[in-house]
ZAVEX-667974 format. One record per atom (N, C-alpha, C): residue in one letter; x, y, z. Coordinates in steps of 0.001 Angstrom, whole numbers, padded with zeros to 6 digits, always signed. Layout:
AXYZ ...
This chain:
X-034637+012133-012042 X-033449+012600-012739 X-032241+011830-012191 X-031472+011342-013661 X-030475+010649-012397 X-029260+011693-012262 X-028172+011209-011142 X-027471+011871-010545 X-026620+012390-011401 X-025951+011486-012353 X-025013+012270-013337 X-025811+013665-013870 X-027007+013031-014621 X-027842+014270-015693 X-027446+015427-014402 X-028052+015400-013128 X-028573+016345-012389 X-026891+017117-011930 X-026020+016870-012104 X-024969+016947-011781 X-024017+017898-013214 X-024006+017334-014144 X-023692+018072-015529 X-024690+018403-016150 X-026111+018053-016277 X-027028+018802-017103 X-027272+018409-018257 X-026688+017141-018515 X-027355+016387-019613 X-026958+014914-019000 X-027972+014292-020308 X-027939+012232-020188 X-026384+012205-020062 X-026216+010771-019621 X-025120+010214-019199 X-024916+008952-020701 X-023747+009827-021388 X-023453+008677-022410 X-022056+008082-022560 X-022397+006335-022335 X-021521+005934-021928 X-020602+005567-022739 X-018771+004895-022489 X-018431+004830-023370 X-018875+003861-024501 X-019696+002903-024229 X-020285+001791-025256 X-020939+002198-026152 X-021963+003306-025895 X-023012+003878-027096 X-022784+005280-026861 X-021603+005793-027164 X-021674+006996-027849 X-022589+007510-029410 X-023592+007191-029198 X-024406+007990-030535 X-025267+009037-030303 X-025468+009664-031052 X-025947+011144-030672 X-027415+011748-029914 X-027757+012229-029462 X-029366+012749-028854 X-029984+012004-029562 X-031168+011478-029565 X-032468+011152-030257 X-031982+010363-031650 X-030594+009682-031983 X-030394+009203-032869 X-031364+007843-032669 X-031373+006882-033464 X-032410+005699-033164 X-031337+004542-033014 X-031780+003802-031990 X-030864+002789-031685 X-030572+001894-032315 X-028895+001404-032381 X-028421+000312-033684 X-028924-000928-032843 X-029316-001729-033497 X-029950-003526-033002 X-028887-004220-033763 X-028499-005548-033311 X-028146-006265-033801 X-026707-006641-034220 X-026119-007321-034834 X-024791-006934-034848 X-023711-006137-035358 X-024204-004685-035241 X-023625-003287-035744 X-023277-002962-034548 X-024199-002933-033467 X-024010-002539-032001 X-022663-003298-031366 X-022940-004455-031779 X-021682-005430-031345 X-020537-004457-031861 X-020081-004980-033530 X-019077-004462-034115 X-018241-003083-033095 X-019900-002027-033112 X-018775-000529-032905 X-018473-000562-031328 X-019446-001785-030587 X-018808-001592-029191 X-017600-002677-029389 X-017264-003535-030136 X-015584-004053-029901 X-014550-002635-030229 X-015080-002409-031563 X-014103-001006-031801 X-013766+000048-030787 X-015120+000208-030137 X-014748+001524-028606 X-013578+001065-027697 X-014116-000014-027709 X-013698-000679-026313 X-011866-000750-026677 X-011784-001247-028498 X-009852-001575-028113 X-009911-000051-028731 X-010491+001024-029024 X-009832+002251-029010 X-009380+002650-027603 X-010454+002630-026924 X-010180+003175-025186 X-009042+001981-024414 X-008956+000956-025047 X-007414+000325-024721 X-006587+000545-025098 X-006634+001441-026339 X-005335+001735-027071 X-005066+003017-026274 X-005664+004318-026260 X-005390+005098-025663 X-004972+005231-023522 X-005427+003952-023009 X-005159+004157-022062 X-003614+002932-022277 X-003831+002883-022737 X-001917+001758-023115 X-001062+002776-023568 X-001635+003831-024565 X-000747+005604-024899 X-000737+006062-023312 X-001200+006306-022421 X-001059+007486-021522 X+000053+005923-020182 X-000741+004685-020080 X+000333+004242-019671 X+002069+004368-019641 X+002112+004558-021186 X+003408+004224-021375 X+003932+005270-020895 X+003245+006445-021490 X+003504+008364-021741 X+004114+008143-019788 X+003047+008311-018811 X+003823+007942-017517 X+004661+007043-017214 X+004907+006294-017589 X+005768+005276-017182 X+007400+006150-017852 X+007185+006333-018672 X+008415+007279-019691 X+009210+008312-018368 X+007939+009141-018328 X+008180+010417-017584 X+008751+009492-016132 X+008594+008826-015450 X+008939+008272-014139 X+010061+007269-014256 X+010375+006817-015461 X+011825+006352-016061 X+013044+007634-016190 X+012573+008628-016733 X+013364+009341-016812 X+014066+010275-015449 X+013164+010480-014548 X+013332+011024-013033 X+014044+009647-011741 X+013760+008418-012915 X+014421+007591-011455 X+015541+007353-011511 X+016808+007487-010463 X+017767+007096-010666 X+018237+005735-009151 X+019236+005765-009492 X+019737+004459-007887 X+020214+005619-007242 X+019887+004774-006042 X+020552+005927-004874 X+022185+004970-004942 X+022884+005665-003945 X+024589+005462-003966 X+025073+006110-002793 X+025182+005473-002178 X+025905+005743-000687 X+027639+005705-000614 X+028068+007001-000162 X+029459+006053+000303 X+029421+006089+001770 X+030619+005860+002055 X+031326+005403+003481 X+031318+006615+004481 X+030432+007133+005260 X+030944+008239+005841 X+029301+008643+005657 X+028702+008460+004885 X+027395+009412+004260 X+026357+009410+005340 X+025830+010274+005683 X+024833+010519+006703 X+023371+010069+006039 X+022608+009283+006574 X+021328+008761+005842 X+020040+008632+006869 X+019172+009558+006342 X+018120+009850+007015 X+016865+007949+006903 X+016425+007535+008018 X+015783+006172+006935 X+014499+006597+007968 X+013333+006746+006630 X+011980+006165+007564 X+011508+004958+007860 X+010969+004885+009224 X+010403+003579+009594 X+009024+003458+009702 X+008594+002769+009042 X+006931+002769+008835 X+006234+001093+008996 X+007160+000406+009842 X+006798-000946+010359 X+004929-000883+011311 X+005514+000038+012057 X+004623+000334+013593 X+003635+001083+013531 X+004014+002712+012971 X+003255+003452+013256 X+003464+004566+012373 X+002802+004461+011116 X+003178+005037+009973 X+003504+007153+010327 X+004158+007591+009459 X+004580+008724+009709 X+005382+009211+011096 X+005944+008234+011535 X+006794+008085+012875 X+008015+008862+012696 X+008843+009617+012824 X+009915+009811+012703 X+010765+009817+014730 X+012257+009617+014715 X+012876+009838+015706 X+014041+009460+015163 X+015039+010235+016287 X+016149+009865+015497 X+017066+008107+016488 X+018040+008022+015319 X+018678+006534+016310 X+019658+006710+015836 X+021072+006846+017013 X+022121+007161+016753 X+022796+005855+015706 X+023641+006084+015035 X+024161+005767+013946 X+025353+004069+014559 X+025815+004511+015639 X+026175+003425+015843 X+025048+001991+016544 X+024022+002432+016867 X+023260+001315+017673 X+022241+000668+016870 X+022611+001056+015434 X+021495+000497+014100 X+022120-000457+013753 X+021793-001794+013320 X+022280-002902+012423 X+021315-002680+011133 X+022171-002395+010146 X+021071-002534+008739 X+021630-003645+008118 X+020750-004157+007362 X+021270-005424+006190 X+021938-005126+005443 X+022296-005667+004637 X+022720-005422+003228 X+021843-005382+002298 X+020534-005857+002490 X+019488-005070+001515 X+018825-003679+002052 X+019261-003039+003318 X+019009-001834+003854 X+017864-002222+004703 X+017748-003152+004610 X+016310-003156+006029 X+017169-003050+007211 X+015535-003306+008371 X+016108-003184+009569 X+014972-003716+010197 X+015857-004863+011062 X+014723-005537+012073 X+015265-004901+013158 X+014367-004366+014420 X+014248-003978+015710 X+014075-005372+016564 X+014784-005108+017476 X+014613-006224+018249 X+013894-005649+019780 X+013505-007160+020256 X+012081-006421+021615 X+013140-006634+022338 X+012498-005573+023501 X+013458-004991+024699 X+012454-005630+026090 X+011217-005767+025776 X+010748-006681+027180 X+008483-006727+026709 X+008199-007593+027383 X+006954-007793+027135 X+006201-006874+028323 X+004921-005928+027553 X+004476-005087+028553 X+002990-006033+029366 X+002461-006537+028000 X+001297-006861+028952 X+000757-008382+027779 X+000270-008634+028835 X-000401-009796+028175 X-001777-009933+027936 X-002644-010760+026802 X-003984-010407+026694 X-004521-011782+025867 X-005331-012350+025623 X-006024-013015+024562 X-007250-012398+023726 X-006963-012874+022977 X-008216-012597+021437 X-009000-013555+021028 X-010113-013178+021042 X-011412-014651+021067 X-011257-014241+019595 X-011387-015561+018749 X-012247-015864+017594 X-013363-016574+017747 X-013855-017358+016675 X-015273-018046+016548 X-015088-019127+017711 X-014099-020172+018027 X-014121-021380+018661 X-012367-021177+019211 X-011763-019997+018927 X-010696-020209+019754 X-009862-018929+020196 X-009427-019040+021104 X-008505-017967+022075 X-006673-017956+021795 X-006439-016987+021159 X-005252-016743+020789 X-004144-015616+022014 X-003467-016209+022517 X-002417-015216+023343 X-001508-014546+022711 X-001771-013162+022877 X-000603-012357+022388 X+000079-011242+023639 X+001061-010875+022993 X+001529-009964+024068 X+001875-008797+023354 X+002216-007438+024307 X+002449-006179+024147 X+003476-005932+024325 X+004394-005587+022625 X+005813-005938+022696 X+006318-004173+022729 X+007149-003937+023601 X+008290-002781+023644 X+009230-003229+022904 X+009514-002157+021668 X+011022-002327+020511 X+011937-001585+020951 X+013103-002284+020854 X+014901-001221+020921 X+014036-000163+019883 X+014645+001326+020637 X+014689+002073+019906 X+013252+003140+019354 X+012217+002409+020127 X+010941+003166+019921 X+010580+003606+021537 X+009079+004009+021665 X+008855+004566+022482 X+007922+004118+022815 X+007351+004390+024395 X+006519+002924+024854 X+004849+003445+024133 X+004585+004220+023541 X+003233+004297+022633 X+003778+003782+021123 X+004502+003051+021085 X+004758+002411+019644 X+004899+000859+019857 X+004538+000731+021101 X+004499-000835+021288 X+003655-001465+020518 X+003835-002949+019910 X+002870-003288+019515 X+002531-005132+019896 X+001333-005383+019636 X+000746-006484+019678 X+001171-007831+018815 X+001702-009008+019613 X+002276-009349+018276 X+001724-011044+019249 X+002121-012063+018482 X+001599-013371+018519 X+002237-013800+019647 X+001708-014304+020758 X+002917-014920+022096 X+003536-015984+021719 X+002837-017419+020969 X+003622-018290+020501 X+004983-017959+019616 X+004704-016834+018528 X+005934-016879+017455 X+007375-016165+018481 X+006337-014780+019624 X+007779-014569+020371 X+008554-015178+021044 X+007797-016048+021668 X+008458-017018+022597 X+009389-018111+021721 X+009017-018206+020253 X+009611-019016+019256 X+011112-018438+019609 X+010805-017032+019147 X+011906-016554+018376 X+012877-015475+019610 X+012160-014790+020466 X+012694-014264+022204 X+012521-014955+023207 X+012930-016205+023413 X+012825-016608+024554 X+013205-016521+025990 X+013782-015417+025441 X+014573-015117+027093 X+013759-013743+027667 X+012803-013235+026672 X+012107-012425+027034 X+010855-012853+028254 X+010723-014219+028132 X+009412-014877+029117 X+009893-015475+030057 X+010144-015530+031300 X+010508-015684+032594 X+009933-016721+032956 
């Protein structure tokens, strides 16, 4: 028995040959024909329920709008997803597209990573503003690119 039948209690009919119990099977190119027809009906209707959501989630979105003074909660989900803490308001630099790069505060540990034929050095970076279980692992060449005053 297969799993669908055993699961709902009858054959499993798919959307290609919807024809009825014990009807006798179409051969040839009739079968073709009504499986092009299924197939752009079930495109037409999933292009209807596309739009139908897309509508409903047009109508609920608006721009956000900040003024001068406005208190703004921001999640950070770079590191360590569902993180929250707070960071006082003056010691944040945000962009003007609202991001925010953290900058490293010192290297904790050092380590290499074998691949097939080669050994990569990375280090264990502490961020302004996080906490030392949110450190993370990052490439030693690109830091040393880009923090160099972090390596002694």
């Amino acid at each position: 028995m297969a799993p669908y039948e055993a699961l709902y209690g009858r054959k499993c009919r798919s959307p290609l040959c919807w024809s009825e119990v014990g009807e006798k099977g179409i051969l040839g190119p009739e079968i073709i024909q009504e499986t092009t027809e299924k197939v752009k009906m079930i495109r037409d209707k999933m292009k209807q329920a596309q739009d139908r959501q897309r509508s409903y989630a047009d109508k609920r979105r608006r721009p956000l709008e900040f003024d001068v003074g406005d208190h703004v909660f921001l999640k950070l989900r770079k590191f360590v997803p569902d993180s929250f803490h707070p960071i006082l308001p003056d010691t944040i630099e945000v962009e003007p597209d609202l991001s925010f790069q953290p900058n490293p505060c010192r290297i904790l540990e050092y380590a290499s990573k074998s691949l097939r034929r080669k050994e990569i050095p990375i280090v264990k970076v502490l961020w302004e503003e996080s906490r030392p279980d949110e450190a993370t692992w990052e490439l030693e060449l690109e830091m040393r690119e880009l923090y160099p005053h972090l390596f002694w």
